[in-house]
N, C-alpha and C positions, 0 to 999 in steps of 0.2 A: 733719980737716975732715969732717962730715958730709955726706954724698950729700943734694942735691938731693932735694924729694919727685918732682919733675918726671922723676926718672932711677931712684927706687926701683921695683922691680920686682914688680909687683902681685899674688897670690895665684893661683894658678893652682888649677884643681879639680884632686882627688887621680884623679878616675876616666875624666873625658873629655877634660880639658888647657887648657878652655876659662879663660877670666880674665874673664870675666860673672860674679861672687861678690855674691850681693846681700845688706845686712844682715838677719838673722834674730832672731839674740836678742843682747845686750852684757851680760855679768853683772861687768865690770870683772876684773880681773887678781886673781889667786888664786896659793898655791902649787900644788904638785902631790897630788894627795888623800891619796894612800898614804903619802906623808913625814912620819909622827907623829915629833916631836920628842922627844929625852933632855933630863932638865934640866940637862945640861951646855949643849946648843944654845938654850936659853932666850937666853942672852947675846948670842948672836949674830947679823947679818942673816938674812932668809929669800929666798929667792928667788923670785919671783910672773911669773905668764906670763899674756898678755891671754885673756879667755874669753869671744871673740865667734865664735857662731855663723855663715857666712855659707851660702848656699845659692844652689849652680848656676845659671844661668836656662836653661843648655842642658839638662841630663841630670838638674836637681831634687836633685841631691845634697847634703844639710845636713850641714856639715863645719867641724872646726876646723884652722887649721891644722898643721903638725906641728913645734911647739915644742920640745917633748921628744920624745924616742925612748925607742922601747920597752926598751930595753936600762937607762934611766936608770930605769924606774920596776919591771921583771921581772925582772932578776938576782936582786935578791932581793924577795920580795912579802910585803908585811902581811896579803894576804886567804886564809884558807882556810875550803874550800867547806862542810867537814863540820862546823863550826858550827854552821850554819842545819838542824834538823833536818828542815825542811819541805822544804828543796833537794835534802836526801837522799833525802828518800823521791821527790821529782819527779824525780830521777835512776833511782830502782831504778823507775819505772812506764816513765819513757821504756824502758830498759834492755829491761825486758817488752815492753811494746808493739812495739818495733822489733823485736824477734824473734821476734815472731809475724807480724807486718806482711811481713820481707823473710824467711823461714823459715830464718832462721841457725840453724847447724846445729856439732857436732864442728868439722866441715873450713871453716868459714867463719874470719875474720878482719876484726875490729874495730882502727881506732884512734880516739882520741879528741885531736883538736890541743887544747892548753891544759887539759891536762888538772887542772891544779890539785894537789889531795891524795888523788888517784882517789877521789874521790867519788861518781865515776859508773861508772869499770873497775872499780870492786871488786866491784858487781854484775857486770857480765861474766865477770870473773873466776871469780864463784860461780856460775854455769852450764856453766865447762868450753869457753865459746871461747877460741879466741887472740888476745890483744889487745895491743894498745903505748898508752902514752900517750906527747904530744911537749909536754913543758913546759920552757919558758925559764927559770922561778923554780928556783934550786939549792934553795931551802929549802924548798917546798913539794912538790918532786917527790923530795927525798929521806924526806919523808913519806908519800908516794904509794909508794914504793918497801917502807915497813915496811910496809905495808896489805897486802904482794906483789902490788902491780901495778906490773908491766913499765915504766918508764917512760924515754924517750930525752931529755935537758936540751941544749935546739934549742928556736932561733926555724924555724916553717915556713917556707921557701922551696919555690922550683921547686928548687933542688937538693937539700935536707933530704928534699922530696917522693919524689924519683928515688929515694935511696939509699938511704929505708928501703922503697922497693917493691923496691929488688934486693936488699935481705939479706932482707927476711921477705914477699916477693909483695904482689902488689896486695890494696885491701884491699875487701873487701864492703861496708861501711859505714865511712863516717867521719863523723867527728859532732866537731860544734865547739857550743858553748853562752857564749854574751856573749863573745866573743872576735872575731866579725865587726867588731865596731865599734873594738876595740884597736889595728888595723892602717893603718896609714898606706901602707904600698905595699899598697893591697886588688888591685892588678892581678896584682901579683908573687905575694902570697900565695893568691890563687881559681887561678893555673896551679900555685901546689902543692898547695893540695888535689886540680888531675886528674891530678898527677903520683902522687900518695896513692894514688885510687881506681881497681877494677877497670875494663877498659870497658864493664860492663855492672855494676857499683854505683852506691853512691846516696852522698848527700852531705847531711846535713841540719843546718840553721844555724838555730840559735835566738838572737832577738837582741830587743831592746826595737822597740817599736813606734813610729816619729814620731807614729801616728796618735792613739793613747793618750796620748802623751804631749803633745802638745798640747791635747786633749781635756781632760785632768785636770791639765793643768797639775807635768804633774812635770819642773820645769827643774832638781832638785836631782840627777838624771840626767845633766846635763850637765859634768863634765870633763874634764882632761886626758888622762886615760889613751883616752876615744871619741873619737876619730878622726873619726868618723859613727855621723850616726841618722837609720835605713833605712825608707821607707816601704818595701809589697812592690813597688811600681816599680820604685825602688832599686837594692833589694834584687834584683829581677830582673836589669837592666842591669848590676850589678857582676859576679853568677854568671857571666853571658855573656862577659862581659872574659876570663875563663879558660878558656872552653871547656866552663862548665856551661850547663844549661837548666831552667830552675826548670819544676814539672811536679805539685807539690801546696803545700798550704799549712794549717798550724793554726792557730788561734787560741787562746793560753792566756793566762791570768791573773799568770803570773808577772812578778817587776819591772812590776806596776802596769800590763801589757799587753804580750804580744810575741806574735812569729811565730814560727812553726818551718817552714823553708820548705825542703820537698824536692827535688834535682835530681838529672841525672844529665850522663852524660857526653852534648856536643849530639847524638853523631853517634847513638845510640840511645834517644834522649828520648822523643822522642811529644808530643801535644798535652799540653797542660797542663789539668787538672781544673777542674771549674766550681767549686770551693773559689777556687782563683786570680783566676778572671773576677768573682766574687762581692765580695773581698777587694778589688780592681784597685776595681770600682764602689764600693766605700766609704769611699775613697781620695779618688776624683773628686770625688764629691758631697761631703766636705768641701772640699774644695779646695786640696788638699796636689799633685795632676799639674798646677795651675800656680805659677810664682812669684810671682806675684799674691797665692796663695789662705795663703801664709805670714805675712801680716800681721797684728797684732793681741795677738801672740801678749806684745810684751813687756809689754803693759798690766796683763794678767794675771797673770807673773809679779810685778810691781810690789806688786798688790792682797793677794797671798800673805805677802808681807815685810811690808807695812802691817800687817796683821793681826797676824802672827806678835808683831812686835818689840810691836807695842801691849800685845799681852797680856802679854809677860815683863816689860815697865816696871812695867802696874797692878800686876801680882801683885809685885814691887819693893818698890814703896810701899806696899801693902796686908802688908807685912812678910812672905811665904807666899814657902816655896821650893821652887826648880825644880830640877831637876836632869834628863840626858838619859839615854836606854837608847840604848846602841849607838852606835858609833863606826865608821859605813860611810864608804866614800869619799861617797855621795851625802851625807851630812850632814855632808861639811865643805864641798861647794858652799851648801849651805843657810846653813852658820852664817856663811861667810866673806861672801855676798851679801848679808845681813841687818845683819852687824857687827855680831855674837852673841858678846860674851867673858866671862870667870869673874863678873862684876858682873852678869849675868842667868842665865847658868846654871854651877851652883856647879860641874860635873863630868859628864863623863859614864862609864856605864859598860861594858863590853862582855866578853862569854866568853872572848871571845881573847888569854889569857895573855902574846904576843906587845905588846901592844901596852896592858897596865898599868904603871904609872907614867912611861909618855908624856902627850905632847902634842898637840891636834890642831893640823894645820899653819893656820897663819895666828891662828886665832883662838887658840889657847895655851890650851885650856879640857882641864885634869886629866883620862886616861883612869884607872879606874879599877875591882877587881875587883867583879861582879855583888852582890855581897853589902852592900855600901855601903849600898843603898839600904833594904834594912830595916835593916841599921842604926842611918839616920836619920831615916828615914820623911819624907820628903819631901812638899810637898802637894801639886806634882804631878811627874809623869812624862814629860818631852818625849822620843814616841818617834823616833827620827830614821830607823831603817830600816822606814820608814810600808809597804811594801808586802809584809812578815812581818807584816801587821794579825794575823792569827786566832791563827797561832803567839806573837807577842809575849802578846796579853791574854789566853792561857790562862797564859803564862809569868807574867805578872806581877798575877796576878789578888789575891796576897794583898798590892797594895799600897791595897785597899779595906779590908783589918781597922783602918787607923787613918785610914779615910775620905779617904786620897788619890785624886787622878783624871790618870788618863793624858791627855796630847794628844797630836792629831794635824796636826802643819802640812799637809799637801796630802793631798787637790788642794783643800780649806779647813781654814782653825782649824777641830777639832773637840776637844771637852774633853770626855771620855767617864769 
């Protein structure tokens, strides 16, 4: 017998416990991103989780809930970082900057939570600090490992936190990057990061921006594996949940817009920089610090799909073929919300060796190696990781010698 709606138990926010969840976005149920299919699993069901956005009215927090766990989709993982050559090199300037910034030193100690395939320790690395990465993915961190960077395979906790401050000291820096949003206990996991840090280090979380992202309309941003997506209010009030204190803030280009938002431990913080009060006001005047100011947003994404799908029909009938670059988790939101299968786009293709001669989950659309496409020359190019723009159209600049054109889905059609 099914429960009663009257006695189901209603969502509760991940950060302040409140059950005020108001709707934000509904992109309808999806599998999980990273689950590329063998064509043995062709045959058989998929599994699909609902992919409604709601958001706080108390504490503003836009959150899905926690369908899956981190263990179902990090054990083992489809993504690695040093693909993206543009990521690497934004890893080796952070690397720089931050050691000039906090004047790490010989005696100093870096870690890095999620650390992927040290993408970003292996710079560390090559200056001669001491570093650990803390990655959950066994296959990525055993990559991270041939790179020789130090890597511990753990989810963070407060206790993961503790025990690697008692075998290798607290740490000067720790640095996490798109992983703020992965975590569904964000309480549990911000008092491991102060269990991580020195009491007098820094802590610096780089995460996609709500602000941009509503702005530009990137809902292909949105699934399973984020938890949430952080305005720097947010993003403020979760640091605090652990015993951080946000205290500077970036603004970078990456993922289509994100923060990088530096704290410390509360008890030797300090006021926080006018970068923050600045960020905080342009926040407000969208209207993202009320639940009010969240409205609107799904019309938008609506308008994107319209678009999108119109164009892959004409070009259909117009007999011209599509085919996609890149097989990110963001572009299997994109194609599964659209109801994009091999009948509009033949294939796509991606660098990541890992994930040729799969499937993308739901829509079943053929991955396949980079070379494909001159192969067949396609007459266009749907790029679906749109926020490597400048890296992709240097990369794929010779699919202009047989007068093909790239498009772009968001944050509009654009056919370049």
């Amino acid at each position: 017998m099914s429960t009663p709606a009257s006695e189901r138990r209603s969502p509760t926010c991940r950060l302040c416990g409140s059950r005020d969840l108001r709707g934000f976005l509904d992109l309808g149920a999806t599998p999980p991103c990273e689950l590329f299919l063998t064509a043995e699993a062709l045959e058989q069901p998929e599994e699909t989780f609902p992919l409604h956005v709601r958001v706080c009215a108390d504490c503003l927090l836009a959150q899905l809930p926690p369908l899956i766990t981190p263990e179902d989709t990090f054990t083992e993982y489809a993504y690695f970082s040093s693909f993206s050559t543009s990521w690497v090199q934004h890893a080796k300037h952070y690397v720089d900057s931050a050691v000039q910034r906090l004047g790490l030193g010989p005696d100093s100690f870096v870690v890095e939570v999620a650390s992927n395939d040290g993408y970003l320790l292996q710079h560390v690395v090559g200056t001669g600090i001491r570093c650990l990465g803390v990655e959950p993915s066994v296959n990525v961190g055993e990559a991270a490992r041939e790179k020789g960077v130090p890597t511990l395979t753990a989810f963070l906790t407060p206790e993961t936190g503790a025990q690697v401050r008692a075998e290798h000291g607290p740490a000067d820096l720790v640095a996490l990057n798109n992983v703020y949003a992965h975590i569904p206990d964000v309480v549990g996991f911000t008092r491991g990061l102060r269990s991580l840090v020195a009491d007098d280090g820094w802590v610096s979380v780089e995460v996609q921006h709500l602000l941009t992202l509503v702005q530009h309309t990137q809902f292909d941003t949105i699934y399973h594996e984020h938890f949430q997506y952080y305005t720097l209010l947010t993003g403020q009030r979760a640091l605090a949940s652990g015993g951080l204190t946000l205290v500077d803030v970036e603004l970078l280009d990456t993922h289509g817009g994100s923060i990088r938002m530096w704290a410390r431990p509360s008890e030797i913080a300090g006021e926080p920089s006018r970068a923050v009060a600045d960020v905080l006001a342009g926040e407000e005047k969208a209207g993202l610090h009320a639940v009010e100011g969240h409205g609107g947003f799904a019309q938008e994404v609506s308008r994107v799909r319209d678009d999108l799908v119109a164009f892959l029909i004409d070009a259909r009938r117009a007999g011209k073929t599509v085919v996609g670059y890149g097989a990110p988790g963001k572009g299997n939101t994109l194609l599964n919300y659209c109801g994009i299968r091999p009948d509009l786009l033949a294939y796509t293709v991606d660098r990541n060796p890992y994930k040729h001669g799969r499937f993308t989950p739901g829509t079943r659309i053929p991955v396949v190696e980079p070379e494909r496409i001159a192969q067949d020359r396609p007459d266009y190019v749907l790029v679906l990781p749109w926020n490597l723009r400048a890296e992709l159209t240097e990369q794929l600049a010779y699919v202009r010698d047989w007068g093909g054109r790239l498009v772009f889905p968001i944050p509009r059609l654009e056919v370049v």
